[in-house]
C-alpha positions as CSV (number, residue, x, y, z in Angstrom):
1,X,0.0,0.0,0.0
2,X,1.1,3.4,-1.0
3,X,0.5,4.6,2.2
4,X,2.5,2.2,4.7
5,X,6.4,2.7,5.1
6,X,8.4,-0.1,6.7
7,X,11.1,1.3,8.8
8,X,13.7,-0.4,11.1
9,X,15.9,1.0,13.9
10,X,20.0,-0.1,14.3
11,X,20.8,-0.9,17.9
12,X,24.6,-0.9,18.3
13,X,27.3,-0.5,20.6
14,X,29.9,1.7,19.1
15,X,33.8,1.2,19.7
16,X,36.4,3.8,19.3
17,X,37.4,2.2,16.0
18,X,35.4,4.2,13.1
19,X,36.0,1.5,10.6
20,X,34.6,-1.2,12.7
21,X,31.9,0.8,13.4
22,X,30.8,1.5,9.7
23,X,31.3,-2.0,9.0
24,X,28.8,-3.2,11.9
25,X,26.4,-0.7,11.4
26,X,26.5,-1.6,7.6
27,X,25.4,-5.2,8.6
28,X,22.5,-4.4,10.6
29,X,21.4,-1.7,8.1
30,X,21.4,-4.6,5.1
31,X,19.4,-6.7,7.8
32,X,16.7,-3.5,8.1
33,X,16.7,-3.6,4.1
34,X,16.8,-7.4,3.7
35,X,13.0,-7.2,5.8
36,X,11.7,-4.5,3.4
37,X,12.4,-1.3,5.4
38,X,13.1,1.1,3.2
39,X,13.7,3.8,6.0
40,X,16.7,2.7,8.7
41,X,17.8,5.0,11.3
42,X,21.1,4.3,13.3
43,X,21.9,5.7,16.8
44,X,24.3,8.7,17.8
45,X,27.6,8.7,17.3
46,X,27.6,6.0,14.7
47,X,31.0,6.6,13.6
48,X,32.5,5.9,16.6
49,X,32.3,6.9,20.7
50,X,35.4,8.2,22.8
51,X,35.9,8.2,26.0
52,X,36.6,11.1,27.1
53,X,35.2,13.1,24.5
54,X,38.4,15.5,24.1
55,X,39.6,12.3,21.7
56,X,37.4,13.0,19.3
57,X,39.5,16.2,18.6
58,X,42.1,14.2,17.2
59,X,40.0,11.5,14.9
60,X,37.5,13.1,13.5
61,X,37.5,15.3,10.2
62,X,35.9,17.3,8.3
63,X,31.9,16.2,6.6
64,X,34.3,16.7,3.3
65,X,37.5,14.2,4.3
66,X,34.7,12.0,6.6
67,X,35.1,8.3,5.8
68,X,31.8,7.6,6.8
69,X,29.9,10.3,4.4
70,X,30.7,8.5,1.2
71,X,30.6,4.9,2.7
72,X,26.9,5.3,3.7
73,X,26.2,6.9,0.5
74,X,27.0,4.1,-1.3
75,X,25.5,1.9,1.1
76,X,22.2,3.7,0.5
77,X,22.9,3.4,-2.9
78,X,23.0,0.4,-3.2
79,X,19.8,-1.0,-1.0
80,X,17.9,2.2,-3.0
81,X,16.6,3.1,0.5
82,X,16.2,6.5,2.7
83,X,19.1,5.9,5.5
84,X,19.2,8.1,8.4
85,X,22.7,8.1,9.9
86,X,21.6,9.4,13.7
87,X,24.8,11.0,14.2
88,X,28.6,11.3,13.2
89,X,31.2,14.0,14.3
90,X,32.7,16.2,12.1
91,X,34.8,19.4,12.1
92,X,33.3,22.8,11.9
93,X,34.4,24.5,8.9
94,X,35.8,27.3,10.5
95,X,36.8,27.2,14.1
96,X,38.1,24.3,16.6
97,X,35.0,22.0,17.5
98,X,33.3,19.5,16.4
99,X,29.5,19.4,14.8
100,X,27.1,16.2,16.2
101,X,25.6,15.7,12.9
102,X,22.8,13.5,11.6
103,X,22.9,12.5,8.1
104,X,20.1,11.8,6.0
105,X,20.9,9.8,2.3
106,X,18.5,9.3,-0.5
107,X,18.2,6.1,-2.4
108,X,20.7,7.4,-4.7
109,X,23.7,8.1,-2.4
110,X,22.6,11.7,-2.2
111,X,23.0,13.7,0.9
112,X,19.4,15.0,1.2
113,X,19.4,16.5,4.7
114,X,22.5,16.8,7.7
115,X,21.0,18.5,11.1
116,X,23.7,19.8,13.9
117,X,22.4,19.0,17.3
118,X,20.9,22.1,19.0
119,X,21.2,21.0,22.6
120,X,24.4,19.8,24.1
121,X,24.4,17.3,27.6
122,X,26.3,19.1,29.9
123,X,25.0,17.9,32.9
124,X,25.8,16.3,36.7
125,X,23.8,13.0,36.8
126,X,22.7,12.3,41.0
127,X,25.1,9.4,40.4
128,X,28.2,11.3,40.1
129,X,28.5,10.8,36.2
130,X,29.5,14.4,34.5
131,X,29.4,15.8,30.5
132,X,30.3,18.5,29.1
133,X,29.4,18.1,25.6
134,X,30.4,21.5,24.9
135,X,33.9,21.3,25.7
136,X,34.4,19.6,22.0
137,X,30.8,20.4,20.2
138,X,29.5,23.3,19.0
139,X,26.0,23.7,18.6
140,X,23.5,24.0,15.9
141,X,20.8,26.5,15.3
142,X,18.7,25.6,12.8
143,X,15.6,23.1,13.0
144,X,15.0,20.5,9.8
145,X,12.9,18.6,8.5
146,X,12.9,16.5,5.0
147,X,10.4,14.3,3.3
148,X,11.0,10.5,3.3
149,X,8.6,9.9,0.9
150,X,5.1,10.9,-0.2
151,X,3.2,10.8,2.8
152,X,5.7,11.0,5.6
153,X,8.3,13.6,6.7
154,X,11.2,13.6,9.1
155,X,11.6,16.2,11.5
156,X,15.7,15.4,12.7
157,X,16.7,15.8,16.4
158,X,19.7,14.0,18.1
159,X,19.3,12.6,22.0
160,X,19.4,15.3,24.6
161,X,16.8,17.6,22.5
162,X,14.1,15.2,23.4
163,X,13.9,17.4,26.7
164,X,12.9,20.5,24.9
165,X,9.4,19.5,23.7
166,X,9.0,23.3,21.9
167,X,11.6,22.1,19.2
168,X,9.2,19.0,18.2
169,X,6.1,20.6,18.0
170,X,7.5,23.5,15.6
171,X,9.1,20.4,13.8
172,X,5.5,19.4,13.6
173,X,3.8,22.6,12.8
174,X,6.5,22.4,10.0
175,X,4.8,19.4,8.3
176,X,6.7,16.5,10.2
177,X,4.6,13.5,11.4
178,X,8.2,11.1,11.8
179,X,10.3,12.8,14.9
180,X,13.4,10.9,14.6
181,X,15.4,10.6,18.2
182,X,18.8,8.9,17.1
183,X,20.5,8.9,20.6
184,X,23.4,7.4,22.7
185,X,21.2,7.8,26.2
186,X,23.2,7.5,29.9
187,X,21.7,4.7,31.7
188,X,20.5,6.5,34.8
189,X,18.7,8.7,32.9
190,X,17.3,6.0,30.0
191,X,15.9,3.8,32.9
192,X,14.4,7.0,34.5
193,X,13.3,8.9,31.4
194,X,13.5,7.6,28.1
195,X,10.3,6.1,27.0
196,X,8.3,8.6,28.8
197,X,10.2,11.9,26.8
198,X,9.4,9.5,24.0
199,X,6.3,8.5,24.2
200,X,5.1,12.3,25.0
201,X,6.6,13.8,21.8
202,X,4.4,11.3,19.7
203,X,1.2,12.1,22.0
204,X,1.8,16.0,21.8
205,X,2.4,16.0,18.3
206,X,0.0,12.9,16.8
207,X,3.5,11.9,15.3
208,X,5.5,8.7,15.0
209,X,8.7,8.7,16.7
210,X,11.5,6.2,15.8
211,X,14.4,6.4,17.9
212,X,17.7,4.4,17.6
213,X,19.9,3.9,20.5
214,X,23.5,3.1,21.5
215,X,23.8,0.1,23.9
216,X,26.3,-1.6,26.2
217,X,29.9,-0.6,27.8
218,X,32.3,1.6,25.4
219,X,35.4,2.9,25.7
220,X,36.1,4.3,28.9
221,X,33.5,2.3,30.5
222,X,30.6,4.4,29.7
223,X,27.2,2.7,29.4
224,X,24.6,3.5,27.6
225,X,20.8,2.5,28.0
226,X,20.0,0.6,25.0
227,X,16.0,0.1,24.3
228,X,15.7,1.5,20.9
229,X,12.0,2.3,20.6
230,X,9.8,3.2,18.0
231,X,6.0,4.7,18.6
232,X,2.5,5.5,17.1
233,X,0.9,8.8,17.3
234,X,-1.7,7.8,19.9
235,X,2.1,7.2,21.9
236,X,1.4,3.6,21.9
237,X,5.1,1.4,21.4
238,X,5.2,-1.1,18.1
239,X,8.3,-2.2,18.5
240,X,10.9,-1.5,21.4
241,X,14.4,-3.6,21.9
242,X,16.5,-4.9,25.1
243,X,19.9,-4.5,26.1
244,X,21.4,-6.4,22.2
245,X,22.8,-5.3,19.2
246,X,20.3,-5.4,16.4
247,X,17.6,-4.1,14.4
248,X,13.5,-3.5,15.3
249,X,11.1,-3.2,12.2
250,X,7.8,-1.4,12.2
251,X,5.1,-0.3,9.7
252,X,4.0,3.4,9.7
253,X,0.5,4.0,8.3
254,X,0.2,7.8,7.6
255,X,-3.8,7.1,8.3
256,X,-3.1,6.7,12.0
257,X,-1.3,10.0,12.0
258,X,-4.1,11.9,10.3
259,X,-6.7,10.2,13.0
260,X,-4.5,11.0,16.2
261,X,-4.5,14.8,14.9
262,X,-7.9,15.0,14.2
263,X,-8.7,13.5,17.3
264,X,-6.9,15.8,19.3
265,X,-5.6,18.6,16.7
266,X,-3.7,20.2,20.1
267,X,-1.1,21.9,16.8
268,X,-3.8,24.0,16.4
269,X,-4.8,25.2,19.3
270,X,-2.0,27.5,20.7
271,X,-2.8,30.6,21.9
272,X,-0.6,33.8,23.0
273,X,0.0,34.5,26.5
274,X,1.8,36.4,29.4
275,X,3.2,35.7,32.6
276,X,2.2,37.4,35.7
277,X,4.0,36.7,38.9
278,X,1.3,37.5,42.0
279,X,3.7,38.3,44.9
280,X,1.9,37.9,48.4
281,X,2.6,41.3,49.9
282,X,1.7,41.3,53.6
């Protein structure tokens, strides 16, 4: 039916090796295609995770020189699908960070879409884990959204924006009814917060939300949560994974988005406002 889209989610533990990376993420991605999905979304930090961050100073290059730019090109090439690549790092063209930047390929190796993360984790977890992703990342500034195909567009966001629900819903004002959430989540935080940030952004919007996660120990011993989820517009889960490597597969109907909105059609109903603080002056 013209109206269904397969899609599949990469679940992966990334290593400090970008090669190895590519190649492992290129596996699961022909196992995505090999099932029909002809929209695959990996995690963040695809290319490859360093621990601590600073090390990505001294591996990663520019989107230009990036090894990973032209190999997923081809890949998507090749299986003649839409491939999200949730995130890679790459150099700023001028200046001495890096970008955390999603990647989004057409069927013919084309580079349809990148998005720069807006919001970077720089935060003290209750369990005494710190980041400071802005020590080596720069931030974007600029929202986007692309079509995937006729019926169903992408609006691209990379892990820690899931907190700022104002950046999905002008994704969705924008015409976006897939929020993709390609993330490499802390496990404190996953276990605590993940599939309930998730599963609001599909119910506030009447969007799917597919999000691909990072899993397991990496370099450094960092841990991340795993549990790559993937969610209806009425915020009801289709397909979730564990604590593995691998790939989830779901079908999107874009009739299921066009009821949740009409059902509750909250994108229309905002309405200007100020704030008034009412001291108690005794």
């Amino acid at each position: 039916m013209a109206d269904i889209l397969k899609v599949a989610c990469v679940q992966m533990t990334s290593s400090p090796d970008i090669q190895e990376n590519l190649e492992k993420a290129a596996h699961f991605i022909r196992e995505a295609a090999a099932h029909g999905a002809t929209f695959v979304v990996t995690p963040e930090n695809t290319c490859h995770i360093r621990t601590p961050a600073a090390l990505k100073l001294d591996s990663a290059k520019s989107q230009d020189a990036h090894v990973g730019v032209p190999f997923f090109a081809a890949l998507a090439r090749e299986l003649g699908i839409k491939l999200l690549i949730g995130s890679m790092a790459v150099k700023e063209a001028e200046g001495e960070k890096l970008l955390n930047r999603s990647f989004l390929f057409s069927p013919d190796g084309r580079v349809q879409a990148v998005y720069d993360k807006i919001h970077l984790f720089d935060v003290d977890l209750p369990n005494g884990e710190t980041y400071c992703e802005s020590d080596v990342m720069a931030s974007g500034n600029v929202a986007v959204t692309a079509n995937i195909d006729d019926d169903f567009t992408a609006g691209l966001s990379i892990c820690y924006d899931l907190r700022f629900a104002c950046l999905y819903r002008s994704l969705a004002q924008s015409g976006a009814n897939v929020l993709c959430v390609p993330a490499a989540f802390t496990v404190p935080t996953g276990q605590a917060h993940w599939e309930t940030l998730l599963r609001a952004r599909a119910i506030e919007t009447g969007s799917y939300v597919i999000a691909a996660a990072q899993v397991g120990e990496h370099e450094g011993g960092r841990k991340t949560y795993g549990h790559s989820i993937i969610i209806d517009p009425w915020g009801s889960i289709i397909a979730q994974a564990d604590e593995e490597e691998g790939v989830i597969l779901a079908d999107f109907d874009v009739a299921s988005v066009r009821k949740a909105r009409a059902a509750v059609p909250a994108l229309k109903h905002d309405r200007d406002y100020t704030i008034e603080r009412m001291n108690d002056e005794r």
